[in-house]
C-alpha positions as CSV (number, residue, x, y, z in Angstrom):
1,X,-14.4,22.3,-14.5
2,X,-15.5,20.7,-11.3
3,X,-13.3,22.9,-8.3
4,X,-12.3,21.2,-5.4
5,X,-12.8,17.8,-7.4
6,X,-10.4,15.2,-6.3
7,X,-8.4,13.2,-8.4
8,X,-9.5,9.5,-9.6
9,X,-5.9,8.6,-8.4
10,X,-2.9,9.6,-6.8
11,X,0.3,8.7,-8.2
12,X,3.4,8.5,-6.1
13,X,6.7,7.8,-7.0
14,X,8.9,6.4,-5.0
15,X,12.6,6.8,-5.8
16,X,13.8,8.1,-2.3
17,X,13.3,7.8,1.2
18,X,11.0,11.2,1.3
19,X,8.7,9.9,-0.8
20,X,7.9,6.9,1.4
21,X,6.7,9.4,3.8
22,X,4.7,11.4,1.0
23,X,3.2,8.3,0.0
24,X,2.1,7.4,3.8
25,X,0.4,10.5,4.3
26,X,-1.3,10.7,1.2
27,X,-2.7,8.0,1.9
28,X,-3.8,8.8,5.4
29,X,-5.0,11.9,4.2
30,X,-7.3,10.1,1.6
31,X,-8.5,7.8,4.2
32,X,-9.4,10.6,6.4
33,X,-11.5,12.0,3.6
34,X,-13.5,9.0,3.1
35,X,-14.6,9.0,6.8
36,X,-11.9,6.2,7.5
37,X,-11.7,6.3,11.4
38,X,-8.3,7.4,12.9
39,X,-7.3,4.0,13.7
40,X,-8.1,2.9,10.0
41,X,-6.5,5.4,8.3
42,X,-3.4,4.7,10.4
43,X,-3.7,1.1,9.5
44,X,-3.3,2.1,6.1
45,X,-0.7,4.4,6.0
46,X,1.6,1.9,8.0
47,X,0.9,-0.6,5.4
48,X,1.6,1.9,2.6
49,X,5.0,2.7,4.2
50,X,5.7,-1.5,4.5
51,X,5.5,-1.4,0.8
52,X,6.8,1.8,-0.1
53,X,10.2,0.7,1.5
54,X,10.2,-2.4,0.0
55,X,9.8,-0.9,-3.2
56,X,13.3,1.0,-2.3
57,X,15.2,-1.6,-0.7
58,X,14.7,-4.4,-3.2
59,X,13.7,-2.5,-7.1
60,X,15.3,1.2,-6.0
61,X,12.3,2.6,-7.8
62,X,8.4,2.2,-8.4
63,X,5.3,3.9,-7.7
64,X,2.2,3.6,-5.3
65,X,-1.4,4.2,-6.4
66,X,-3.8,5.3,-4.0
67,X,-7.5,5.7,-5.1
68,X,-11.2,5.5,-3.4
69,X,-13.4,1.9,-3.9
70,X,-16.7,2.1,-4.1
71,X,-18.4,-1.5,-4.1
72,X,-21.5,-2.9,-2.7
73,X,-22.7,0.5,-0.6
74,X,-19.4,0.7,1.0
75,X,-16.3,2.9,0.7
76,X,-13.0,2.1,0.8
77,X,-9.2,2.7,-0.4
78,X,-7.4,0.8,-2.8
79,X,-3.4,0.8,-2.8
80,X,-1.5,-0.8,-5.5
81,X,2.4,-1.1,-5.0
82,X,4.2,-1.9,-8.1
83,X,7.9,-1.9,-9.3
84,X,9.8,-3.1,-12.1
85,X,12.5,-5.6,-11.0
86,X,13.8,-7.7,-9.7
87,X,10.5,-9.6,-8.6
88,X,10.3,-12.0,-5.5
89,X,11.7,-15.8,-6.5
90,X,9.2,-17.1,-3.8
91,X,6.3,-15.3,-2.4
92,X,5.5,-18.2,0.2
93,X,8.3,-17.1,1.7
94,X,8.3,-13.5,1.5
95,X,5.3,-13.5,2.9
96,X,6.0,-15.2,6.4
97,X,7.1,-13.1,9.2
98,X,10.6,-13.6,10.6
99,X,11.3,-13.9,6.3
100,X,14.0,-11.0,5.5
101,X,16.4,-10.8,2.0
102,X,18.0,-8.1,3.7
103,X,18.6,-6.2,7.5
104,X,14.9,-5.7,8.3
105,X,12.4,-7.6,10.6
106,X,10.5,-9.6,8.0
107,X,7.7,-8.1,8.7
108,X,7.1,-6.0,6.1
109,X,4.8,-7.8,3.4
110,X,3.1,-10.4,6.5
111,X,2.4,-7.0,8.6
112,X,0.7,-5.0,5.2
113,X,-1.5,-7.8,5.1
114,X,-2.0,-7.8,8.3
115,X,-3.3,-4.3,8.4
116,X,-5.7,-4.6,5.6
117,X,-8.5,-6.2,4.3
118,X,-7.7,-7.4,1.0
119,X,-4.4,-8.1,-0.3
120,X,-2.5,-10.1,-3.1
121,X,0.8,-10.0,-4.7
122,X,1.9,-10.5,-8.2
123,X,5.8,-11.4,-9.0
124,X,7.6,-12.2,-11.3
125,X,11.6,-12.7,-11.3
126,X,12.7,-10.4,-14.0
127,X,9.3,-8.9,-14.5
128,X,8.9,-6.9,-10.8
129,X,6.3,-6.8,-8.4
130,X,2.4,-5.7,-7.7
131,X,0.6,-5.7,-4.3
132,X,-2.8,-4.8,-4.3
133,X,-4.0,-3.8,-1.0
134,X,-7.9,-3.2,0.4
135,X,-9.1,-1.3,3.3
136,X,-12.7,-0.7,3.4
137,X,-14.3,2.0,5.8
138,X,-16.4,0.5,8.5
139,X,-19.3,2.7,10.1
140,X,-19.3,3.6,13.4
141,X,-20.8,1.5,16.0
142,X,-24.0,3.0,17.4
């Protein structure tokens, strides 16, 4: 057995407001240990929390996956967002800023993408959602 190996992938549920938060620094702890600048590891948990509290306020349950990318020579994280139900009956929409079901800003889905550098959404009314989200590590500048 390989000590101090870490996992292919992290699992969080997210059925409560605390896990929101578990899932954000997860995944700014992940990001940190694949030499993600500050700044980008930030980026990454805030878009992590835009989804996580989606996943609550529209399914009331589902699950983020956080796990390393490797493609190409460079390094990155992966984070894949994915509930059950109810699904979004028009992404176009969901996806503008200012676009809100519910009490919140509308900035939630527009601002993930915002923050990373890969993203797409899968829905399905009935059949739940799946946002897959890149961020890739960029070196420093010499």
């Amino acid at each position: 057995m390989n000590r101090g190996a870490k996992p292919a992938q992290i699992i969080v549920p997210i059925r409560e407001e605390p896990d929101v938060f578990v899932a954000r620094r997860r995944a700014r702890e992940l990001a940190l240990e694949e030499g993600f600048r500050e700044s980008g590891a930030g980026a990454i948990a805030t878009a992590v929390s835009e989804v996580a509290r989606n996943i609550l306020l529209h399914a009331g349950a589902g699950e983020i996956l956080l796990e390393v990318a490797k493609e190409r020579g460079r390094r990155g994280v992966v984070v894949v967002a994915r509930d059950k139900d109810p699904g979004i009956p028009d992404i176009e929409a969901a996806m503008r800023d200012g676009y809100s079901t519910g009490s919140g800003l509308g900035l939630g889905l527009s601002g993930a993408r915002r923050l990373m550098d890969e993203f797409q959404i899968v829905s399905g009314v009935g059949e739940g959602t799946t946002v897959t989200m890149k961020k890739w590590a960029h070196e420093p500048h010499r």
